[in-house]
N, C-alpha and C positions, 0 to 999 in steps of 0.2 A: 567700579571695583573689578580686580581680575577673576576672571574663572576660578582663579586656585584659590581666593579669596573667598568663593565659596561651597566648593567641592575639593572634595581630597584627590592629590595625586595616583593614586588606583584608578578612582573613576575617571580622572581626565586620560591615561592613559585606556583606559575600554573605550572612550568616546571616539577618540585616534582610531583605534582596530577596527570599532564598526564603521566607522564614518560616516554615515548619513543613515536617517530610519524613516518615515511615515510618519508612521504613531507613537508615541511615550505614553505609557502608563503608570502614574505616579502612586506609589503607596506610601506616606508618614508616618510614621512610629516609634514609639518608644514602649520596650517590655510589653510588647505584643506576641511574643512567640507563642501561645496557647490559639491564639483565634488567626494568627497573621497568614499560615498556612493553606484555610480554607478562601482565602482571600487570594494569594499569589496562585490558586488553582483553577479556582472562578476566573481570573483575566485571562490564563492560560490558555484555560476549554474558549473563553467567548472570542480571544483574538483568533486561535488556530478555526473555530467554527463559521467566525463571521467573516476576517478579515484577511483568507488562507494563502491568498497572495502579496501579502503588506508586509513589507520591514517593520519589524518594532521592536518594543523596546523596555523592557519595565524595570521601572528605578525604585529603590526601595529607599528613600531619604532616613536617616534615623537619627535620634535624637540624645545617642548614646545607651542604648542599650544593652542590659548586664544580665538578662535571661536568657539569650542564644538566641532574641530575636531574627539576626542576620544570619544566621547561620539556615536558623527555619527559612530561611525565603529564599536562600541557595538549592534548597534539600527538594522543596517543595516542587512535585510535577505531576503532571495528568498522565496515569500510568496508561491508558488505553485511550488513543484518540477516538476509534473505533465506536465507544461506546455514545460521541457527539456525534456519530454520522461523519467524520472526518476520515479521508482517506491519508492525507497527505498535507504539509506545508513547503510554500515555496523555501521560506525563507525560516530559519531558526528562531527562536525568540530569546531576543539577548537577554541578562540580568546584570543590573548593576545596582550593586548597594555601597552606598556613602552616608558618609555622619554628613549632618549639616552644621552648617557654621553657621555665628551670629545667636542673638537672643533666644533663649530656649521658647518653641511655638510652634503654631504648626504655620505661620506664616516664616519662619525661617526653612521649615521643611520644603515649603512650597515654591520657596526663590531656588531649592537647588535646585528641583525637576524641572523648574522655569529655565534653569541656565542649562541644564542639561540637553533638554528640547530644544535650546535655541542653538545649541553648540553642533549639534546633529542636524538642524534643518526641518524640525518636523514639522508636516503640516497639520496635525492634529494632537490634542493631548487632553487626558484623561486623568481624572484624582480621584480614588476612591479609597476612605476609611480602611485603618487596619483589622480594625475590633467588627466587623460585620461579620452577622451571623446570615444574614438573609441574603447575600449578594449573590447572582447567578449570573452566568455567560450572557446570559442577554443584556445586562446591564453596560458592556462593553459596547456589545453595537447598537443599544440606545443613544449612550454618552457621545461615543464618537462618530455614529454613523451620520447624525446629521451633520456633522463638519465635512465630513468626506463626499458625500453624497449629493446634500444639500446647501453645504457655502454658507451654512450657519458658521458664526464666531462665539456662543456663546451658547450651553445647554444647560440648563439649571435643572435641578434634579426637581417633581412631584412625586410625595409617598403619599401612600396609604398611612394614616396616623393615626391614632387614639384620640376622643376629640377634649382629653384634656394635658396630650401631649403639646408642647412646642408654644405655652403660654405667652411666652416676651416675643415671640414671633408674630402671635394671632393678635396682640393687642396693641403691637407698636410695632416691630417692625414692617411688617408686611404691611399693616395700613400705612405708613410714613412712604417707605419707596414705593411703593403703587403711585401714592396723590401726587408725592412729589418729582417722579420721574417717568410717569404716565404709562408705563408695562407693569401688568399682571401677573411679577411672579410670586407664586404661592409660594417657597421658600429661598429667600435672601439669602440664608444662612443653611444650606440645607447640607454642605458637607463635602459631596459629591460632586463631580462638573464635567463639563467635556469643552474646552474653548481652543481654537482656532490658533495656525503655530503665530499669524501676525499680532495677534490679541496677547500670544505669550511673549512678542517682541515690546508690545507694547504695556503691558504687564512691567517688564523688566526694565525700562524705562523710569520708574516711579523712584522715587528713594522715601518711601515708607518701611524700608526692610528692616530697620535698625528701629522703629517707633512701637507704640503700644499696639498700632494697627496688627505689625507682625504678628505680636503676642494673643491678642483677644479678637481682632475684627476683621480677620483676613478674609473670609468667607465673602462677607457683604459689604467689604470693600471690593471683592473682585466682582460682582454683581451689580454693585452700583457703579462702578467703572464701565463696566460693559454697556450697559444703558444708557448712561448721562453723556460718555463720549461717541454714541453714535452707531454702535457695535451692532450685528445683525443675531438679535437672539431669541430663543426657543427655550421650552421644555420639554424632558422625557418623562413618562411615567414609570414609576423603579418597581411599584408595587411597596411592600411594607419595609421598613429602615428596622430592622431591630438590633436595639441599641438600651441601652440600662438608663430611663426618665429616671426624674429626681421627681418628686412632691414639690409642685412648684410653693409651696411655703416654707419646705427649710433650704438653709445654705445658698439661698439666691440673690442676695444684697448682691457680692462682690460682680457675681456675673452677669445680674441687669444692669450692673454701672459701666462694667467692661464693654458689655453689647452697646447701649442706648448711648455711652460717651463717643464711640467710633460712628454711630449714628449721625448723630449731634454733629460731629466733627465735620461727617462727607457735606451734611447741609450747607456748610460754612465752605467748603473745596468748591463742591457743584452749585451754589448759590443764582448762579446764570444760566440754571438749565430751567427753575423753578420761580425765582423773583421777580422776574418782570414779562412770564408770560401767563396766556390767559388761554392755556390747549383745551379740550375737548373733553377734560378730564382722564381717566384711562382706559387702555383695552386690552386686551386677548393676544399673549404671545401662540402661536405656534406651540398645537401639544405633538409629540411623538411618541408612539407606545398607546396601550387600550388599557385604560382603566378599569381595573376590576375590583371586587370588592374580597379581603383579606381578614383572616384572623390574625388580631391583634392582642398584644399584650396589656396586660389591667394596669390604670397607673393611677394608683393609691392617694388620694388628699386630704387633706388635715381640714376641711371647711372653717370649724369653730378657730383654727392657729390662725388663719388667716385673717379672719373678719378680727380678731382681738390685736392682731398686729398691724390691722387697718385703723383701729379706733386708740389704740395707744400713741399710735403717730400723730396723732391730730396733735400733740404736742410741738409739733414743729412748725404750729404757727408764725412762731416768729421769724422762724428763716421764710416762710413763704410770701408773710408779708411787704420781703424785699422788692420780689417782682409777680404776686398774685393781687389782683385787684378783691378787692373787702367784697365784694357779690360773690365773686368764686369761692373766697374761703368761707362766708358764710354759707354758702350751697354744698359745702363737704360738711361742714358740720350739719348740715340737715342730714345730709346720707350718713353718714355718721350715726346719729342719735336715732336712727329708726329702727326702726324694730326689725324690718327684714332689708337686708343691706341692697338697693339697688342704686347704680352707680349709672347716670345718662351719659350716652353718647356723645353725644355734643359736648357736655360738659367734659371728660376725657379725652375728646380728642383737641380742644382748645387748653388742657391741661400740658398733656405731653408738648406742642407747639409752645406755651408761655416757658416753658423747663428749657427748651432749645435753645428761645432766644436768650433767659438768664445764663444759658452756656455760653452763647458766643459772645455774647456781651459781658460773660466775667463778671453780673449785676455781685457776685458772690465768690468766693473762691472756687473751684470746681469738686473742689473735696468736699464742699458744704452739699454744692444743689445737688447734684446724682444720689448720691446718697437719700437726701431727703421726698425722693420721687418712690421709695422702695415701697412706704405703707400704702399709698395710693396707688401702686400697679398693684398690691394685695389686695386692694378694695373693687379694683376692677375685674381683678380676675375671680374673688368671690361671687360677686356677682353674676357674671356671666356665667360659672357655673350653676349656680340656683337659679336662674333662668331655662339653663339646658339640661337639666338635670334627667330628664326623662326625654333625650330628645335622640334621632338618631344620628349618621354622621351630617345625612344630607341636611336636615336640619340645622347643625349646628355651622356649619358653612356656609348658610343662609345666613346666618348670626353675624359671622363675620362679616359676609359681604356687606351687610347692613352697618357694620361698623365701620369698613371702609369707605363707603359710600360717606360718612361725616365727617371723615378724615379729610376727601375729598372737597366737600363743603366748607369746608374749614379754612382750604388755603388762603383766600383773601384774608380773612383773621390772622393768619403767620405772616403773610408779606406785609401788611399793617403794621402788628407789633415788629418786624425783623427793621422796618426800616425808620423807623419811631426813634 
C-alpha cells in the first residue's frame, strides 16, 4: 500500500521538509483534547531533556477528531526549558498531526506513525497513550533510550498497578506469552512501547492492518512479534499508568473475546516458535528504570457479580462438552457448587489451552467458544481475589507468578491436545 494510502497529503509533504529524524514519537487519538495536552508536553520536556541533540519528531495520528483534539497538540509547548535544566536544543522538535486511514483502532493509528518513522529513517520510535495523566519526561528516555543506547529493538512498558488492575492480563495473557514464547514480559498489552526503526520496517511488513488485529490486539500482537521473530527486548519501569479501570465484572465479555481471540490467533501464526520445542521454560528480559513503590488508584469490584456470573454459566455445558473432557467439566461443577469459590491452577491453565485449540480447530464456530470462556475467567478471577484479598502487592505477584509457573507446566498438555 502507498504512503498516501495511509497518511494524508500534509503529513507527507512535512515528511519531505524535514527529511530525516532519529526519533518519532507516536501519539493516537481520538477526542483527547482535555488530557492530550499534558501528554504532547511530557514528550516535549523528556526529548528536549534527554535527547537535546537528536532530530525528532512527534506525530499525533488521529482518529477524526471533533473536540480540537489536533489543534490542542499544535498549541501545546513547554513554556520554560529552563525549568528541566535545559539550556538549549540542537534541533527543533517537529509536529505532525494526520488522520489515519483504514479501520477505526488504534492499530490503524499505529501503521501511520509506523509509515511515518519509516519514511524519515528513524532509528527509534516511541507510542505513548493520549489520555495519561501520569506520564513524565522520563518516560521518553525510558522507552527510547534503551534503543538508542543499548540496540534494544523492543521496550515493553512495567507499571506500578493495583493488584486488581489488568485482570485478562494477569490470568491469561501474561501466563500464555511467557510459557509460550519464553520472555517475561509483565505487560503484553501495556499500551506504551519504545521499538527499534528496523522492527518498525518490519512491523510494516505484515498485512494485519486492515484485520481485527488492527482493531482489538495490536498491542500483543506487536509484542509477541517482537519475541517469537527473534527481536532483541527489554523492559522499562514507567512507575504508575493511570488511566480509568473498569470492574472487571461489568462490560468485559466483548473485550476478553477481542483480547484472548488475537491471542488464540498468534498461537496458530507462531505455532513453530512453541510446538515442537522443549526450552528451559522462561526468563528475565532486561529491566530499565528502578522500581518504586507508588500510590495508586482504588479499583472497585462486584465479588458477589462475579461469582453468580461464574455459576450461571455453568449453563453452557453443552457448548463445552464439544471439546472439554467430562473430568474437566465435572471439576467446575465442583468449584461451582462450593461454597467458597476456589478455582485451581492447573485446572485453568489446561482450560484456557483446551479453548485455544477449540479456536484453531474451529471444533465450534468462534462466536460460540470465546464467548463461552467469559463465566470461567469470572470464576477465576474471583477467586484469586478471595485468595488475595488481604495481600500486598508483592504478594500478589507471587500469586501470579505461581500461576504462571502452571501455565508453564502445562505446555506439553497444549502441544498434545494442538496436535491430536
Amino acid at each position: 500500500m502507498r504512503s498516501g494510502d495511509i497518511i494524508d497529503k500534509t503529513a507527507l509533504q512535512s515528511i519531505k521538509e524535514i527529511g530525516s529524524a532519529e526519533v518519532v514519537v507516536g501519539v493516537p487519538s481520538y477526542n483527547n483534547a482535555r488530557t492530550i495536552p499534558h501528554v504532547v508536553r511530557a514528550v516535549s520536556a523528556g526529548l528536549a531533556k534527554y535527547f537535546p541533540d537528536v532530530k525528532a519528531v512527534l506525530v499525533n495520528s488521529d482518529g477524526g477528531s471533533t473536540d480540537g483534539t489536533q489543534s490542542a497538540v499544535l498549541e501545546a509547548k513547554v513554556e520554560d526549558l529552563h525549568a528541566i535544566l535545559v539550556s538549549h536544543r540542537l534541533h527543533p522538535i517537529h509536529k505532525i498531526v494526520t488522520p489515519y486511514h483504514g479501520i477505526p483502532g488504534k492499530g490503524s493509528a499505529l501503521r501511520a506513525i509506523i509509515e511515518v518513522a519509516a519514511l524519515l529513517g528513524a532509528r527509534a520510535v516511541a507510542v505513548v497513550d493520549s489520555d495519561l495523566r501520569s506520564i513524565t519526561p522520563e518516560w521518553v528516555e525510558l522507552l527510547v533510550g534503551p534503543v538508542l543506547k543499548e540496540n534494544f529493538d523492543y521496550v515493553a512498558p512495567r507499571y506500578a498497578r493495583h493488584k486488581y488492575d489488568g485482570t485478562i492480563t494477569n490470568t491469561i495473557v501474561y501466563p500464555v506469552t511467557r510459557a509460550l514464547y519464553g520472555k517475561r514480559i509483565r505487560q503484553p498489552i501495556g499500551g506504551d512501547f519504545g521499538f527499534s526503526g528496523r522492527l518498525a520496517v518490519h512491523f510494516r511488513s505484515f498485512d494485519v492492518w486492515d484485520t481485527d488485529v488492527a482493531r482489538y490486539g495490536i498491542d500483543v500482537w506487536m509484542t509477541t512479534t517482537a519475541v517469537a521473530d527473534g527481536f532483541k527486548v527489554c523492559e522499562s519501569f514507567l512507575g504508575a499508568k493511570i488511566h480509568d479501570p473498569k470492574d472487571p465484572s461489568t462490560d468485559l465479555s466483548s473485550m476478553l473475546q477481542q483480547v484472548v481471540g488475537c491471542v488464540f490467533d498468534l498461537m496458530g501464526q507462531y505455532e513453530a516458535a512453541w510446538k515442537d520445542t522443549s526450552g528451559p521454560g522462561s526468563v528475565r528480559v532486561p529491566l530499565f528504570g528502578l522500581p518504586y513503590e507508588v500510590g495508586l488508584e482504588p479499583v472497585q469490584i462486584d465479588l458477589d457479580r462475579m461469582i453468580a456470573g461464574f455459576r450461571q454459566g455453568m449453563e453452557l455445558r453443552s457448548i463445552w462438552k464439544r471439546f472439554l473432557a467430562e473430568s474437566t467439566i465435572q471439576h467446575l461443577s465442583a468449584v461451582s457448587a462450593s461454597a467458597e469459590i476456589r478455582f485451581p491452577d492447573e485446572l485453568w491453565a489446561r482450560l484456557v489451552y483446551d479453548f485455544s485449540v477449540a479456536h484453531h480447530k474451529r471444533v465450534l464456530a468462534r462466536e460460540h467458544v470465546l464467548p463461552s470462556i467469559t463465566p470461567l475467567y469470572l470464576g477465576k478471577v474471583a477467586s484469586l481475589f478471595s485468595e488475595t484479598r488481604d495481600s500486598n502487592h508483592a504478594e500478589v505477584e507471587a500469586r501470579i507468578e505461581t500461576l504462571c509457573n502452571e501455565f508453564e507446566q502445562a505446555v506439553p498438555y497444549l502441544r498434545e491436545r494442538w496436535r491430536a
